[in-house]
N, C-alpha and C positions, 0 to 999 in steps of 0.2 A: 545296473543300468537297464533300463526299458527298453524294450523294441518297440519303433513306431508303431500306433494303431491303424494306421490307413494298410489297405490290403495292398498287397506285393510289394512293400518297404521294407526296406531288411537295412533302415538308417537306426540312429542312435534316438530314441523317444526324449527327447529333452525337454518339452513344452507340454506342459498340463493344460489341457483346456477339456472342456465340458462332455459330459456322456451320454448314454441316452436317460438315464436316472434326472429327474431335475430335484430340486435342491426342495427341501420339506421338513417337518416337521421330525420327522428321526432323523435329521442331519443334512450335511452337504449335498449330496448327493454324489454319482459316481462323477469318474474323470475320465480319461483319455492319457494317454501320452502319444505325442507327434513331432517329427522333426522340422525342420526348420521352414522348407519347405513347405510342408502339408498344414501347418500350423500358421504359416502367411494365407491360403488360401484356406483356410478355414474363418480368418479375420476377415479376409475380402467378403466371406458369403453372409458373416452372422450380422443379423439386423435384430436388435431389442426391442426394434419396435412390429415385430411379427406378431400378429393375430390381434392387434387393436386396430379401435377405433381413433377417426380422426380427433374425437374431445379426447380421448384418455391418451392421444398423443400429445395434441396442445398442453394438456394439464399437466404431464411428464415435463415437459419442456419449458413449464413454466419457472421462471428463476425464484420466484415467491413463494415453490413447494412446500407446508409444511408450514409457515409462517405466518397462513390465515386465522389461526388461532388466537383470541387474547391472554395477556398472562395476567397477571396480577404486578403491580408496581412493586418497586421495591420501597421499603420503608424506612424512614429517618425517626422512629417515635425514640426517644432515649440516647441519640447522636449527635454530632453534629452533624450539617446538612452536607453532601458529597461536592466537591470542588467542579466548578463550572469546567465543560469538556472544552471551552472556545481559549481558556487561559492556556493549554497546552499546544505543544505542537505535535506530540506523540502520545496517543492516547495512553501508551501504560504510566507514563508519567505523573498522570491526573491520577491511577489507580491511588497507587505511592506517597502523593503529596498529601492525602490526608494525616498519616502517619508521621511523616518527616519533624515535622517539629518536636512531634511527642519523645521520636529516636534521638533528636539532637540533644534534649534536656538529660535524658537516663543517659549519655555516651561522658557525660564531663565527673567530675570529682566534686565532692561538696567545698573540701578545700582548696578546689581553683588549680591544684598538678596537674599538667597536659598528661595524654595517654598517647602512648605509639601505639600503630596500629596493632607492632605486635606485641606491646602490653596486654592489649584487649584480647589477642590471641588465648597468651599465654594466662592469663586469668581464665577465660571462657574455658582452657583444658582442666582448668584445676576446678572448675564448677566455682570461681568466687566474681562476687559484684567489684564494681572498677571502684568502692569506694574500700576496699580492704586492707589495712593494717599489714605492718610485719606479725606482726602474734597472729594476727590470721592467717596469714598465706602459710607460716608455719605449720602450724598447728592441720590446716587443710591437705600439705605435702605428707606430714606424719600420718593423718587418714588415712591417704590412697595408699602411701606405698604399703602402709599394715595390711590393705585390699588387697595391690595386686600382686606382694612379693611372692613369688614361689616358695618361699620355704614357710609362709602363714597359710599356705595355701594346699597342704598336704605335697610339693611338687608339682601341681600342675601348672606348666607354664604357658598355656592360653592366652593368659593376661599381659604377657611379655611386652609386645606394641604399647600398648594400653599405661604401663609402669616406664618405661622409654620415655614417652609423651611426657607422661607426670616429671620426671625430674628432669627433660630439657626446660621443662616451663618453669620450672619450681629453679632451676642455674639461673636461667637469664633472667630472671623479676629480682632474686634476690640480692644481686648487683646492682640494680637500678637506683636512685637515687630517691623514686618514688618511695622507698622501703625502707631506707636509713635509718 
């Protein structure tokens, strides 16, 4: 714990604030420590706007700092064109809705079987697409666990979490009726 930096304080230095070092090119610069006290009347005194002028204050102050700049548009060549922002109410939404359709199409089955959400789970752990067979999910479970089982593994059991996941997922799919 710090002893405050203000002379004749013998409080506890809790509050970092600035040194006589200012902040450059080989780093931060120095600090301070001051207690709670010394450290309110240190905020009372410090003014950021010391040793300017009145325009490089206005310009500090300006909310448009930085923004004078032009950028370059963004481009649509090879896309389709980005969804109108006025259709939204919440702009990330507009983000998202390009894509949405695309995700609804890839989330179904070619043969028309609904997927639970934690179907799509438990495939996503095994690394298979939601259009996969029993001979698949099989064959994909025999994979991992020859990966993660410790004793293929010289004993290392790192993989332990990882082999867990694999056969809760590889239980509940292959009771499901998707799988028959």
């Amino acid at each position: 714990m710090e002893i405050c930096s203000a002379p004749g304080c013998t409080e506890a230095g809790e509050f970092r604030a600035p040194g006589g070092e200012a902040a450059g090119f080989d780093g931060p610069g120095s600090y301070r420590w001051l207690c709670l006290d010394h450290v309110r009347e240190f905020n009372a005194a410090y003014n950021w706007f010391e040793g300017m002028s009145a325009e490089e204050i206005s310009e500090a102050q300006n909310p448009y700092g930085g923004w004078e700049r032009q950028t370059r548009a963004f481009g649509t060549v090879g896309q389709s064109p980005p969804p109108r922002w006025a259709d939204f109410a919440d702009p990330l939404d507009a983000i998202g809705a390009r894509f949405r359709a695309r995700q609804e199409q890839a989330r179904e089955r070619q043969d028309g079987r609904p997927l639970s959400p934690g179907d799509r789970k438990n495939l996503a752990t095994l690394g298979l697409d939601v259009d996969a067979d029993r001979k698949a999910l099989r064959t994909r479970y025999a994979e991992l666990v020859r990966r993660y089982h410790p004793d293929r593994n010289g004993g290392d059991r790192s993989h332990e979490k990882a082999l867990q996941q694999v056969i809760e997922a590889y239980t509940a799919l292959k009771g499901r009726p998707l799988f028959a």
